[in-house]
C-alpha positions in Angstrom: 0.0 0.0 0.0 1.1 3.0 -1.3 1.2 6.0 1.7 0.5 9.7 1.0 3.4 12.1 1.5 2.5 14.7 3.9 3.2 17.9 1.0 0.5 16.0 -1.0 -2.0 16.1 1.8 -1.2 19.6 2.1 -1.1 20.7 -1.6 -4.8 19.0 -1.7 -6.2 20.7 1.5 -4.8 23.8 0.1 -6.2 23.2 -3.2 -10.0 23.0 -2.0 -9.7 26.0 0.7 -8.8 27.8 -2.2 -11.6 26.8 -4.6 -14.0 27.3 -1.7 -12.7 30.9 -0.7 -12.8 31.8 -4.6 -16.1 30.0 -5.4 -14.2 28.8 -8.4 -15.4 25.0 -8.3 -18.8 24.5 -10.2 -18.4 20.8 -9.2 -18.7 21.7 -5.8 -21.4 24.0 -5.6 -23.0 21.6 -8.5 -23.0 18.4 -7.1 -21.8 18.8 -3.3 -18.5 17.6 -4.4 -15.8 19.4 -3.0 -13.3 17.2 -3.5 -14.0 16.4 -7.5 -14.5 12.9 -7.3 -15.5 11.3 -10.8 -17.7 8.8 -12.0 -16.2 5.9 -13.3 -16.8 2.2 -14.1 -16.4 1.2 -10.6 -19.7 2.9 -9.6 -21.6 1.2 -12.5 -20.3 -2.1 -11.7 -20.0 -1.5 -8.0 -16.3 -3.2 -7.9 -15.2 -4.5 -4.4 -12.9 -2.4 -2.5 -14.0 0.6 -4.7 -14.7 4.1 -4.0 -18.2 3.4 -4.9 -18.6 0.1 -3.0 -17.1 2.1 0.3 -19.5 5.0 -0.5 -22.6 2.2 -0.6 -21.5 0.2 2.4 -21.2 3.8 4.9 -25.0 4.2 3.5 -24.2 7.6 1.5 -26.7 8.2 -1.7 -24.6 9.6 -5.0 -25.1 9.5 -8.5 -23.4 10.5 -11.7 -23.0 14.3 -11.7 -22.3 16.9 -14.3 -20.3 16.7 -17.2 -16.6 17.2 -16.7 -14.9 19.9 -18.7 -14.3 18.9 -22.1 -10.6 18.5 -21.9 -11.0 16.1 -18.8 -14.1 14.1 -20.3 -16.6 12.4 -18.2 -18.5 13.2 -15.2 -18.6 14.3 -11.7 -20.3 12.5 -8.6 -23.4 13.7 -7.2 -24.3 13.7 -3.6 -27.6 14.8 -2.5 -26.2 17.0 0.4 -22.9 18.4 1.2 -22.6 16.4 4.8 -22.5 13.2 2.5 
């Protein structure tokens, strides 16, 4: 198991206080996503061990989301309130 590096954690904490103070992240306000997670095949198939699969088991609702921006491709995950 691979173990984050503390300057990662802080880069990513930094990265959303700032997105949240500028009200720059249409994901977040869109889809009570702060943290950008995406949709992928995982939370069609619900693979074990999975974001999605963790997500289900601790009882939190989501969905797929808005698109992503064009140059990323895909689409966000929904939750239906921010707490989740």
């Amino acid at each position: 198991m691979q173990s984050i590096k503390l300057w990662e954690l802080v880069v990513v904490v930094f990265e959303i206080f700032v997105e949240w103070l500028t009200n720059s992240n249409q994901a977040w306000a869109k889809n009570n996503n702060p943290a950008g997670i995406t949709w992928n095949a995982n939370f069609d198939k619900m693979t074990p061990g999975s974001t999605a699969d963790k997500l289900r088991q601790a009882g939190i609702q989501f969905s797929k989301g808005t698109d992503r921006p064009a140059s990323e491709g895909g689409n966000y995950v929904t939750f239906p309130t921010i707490e989740d």
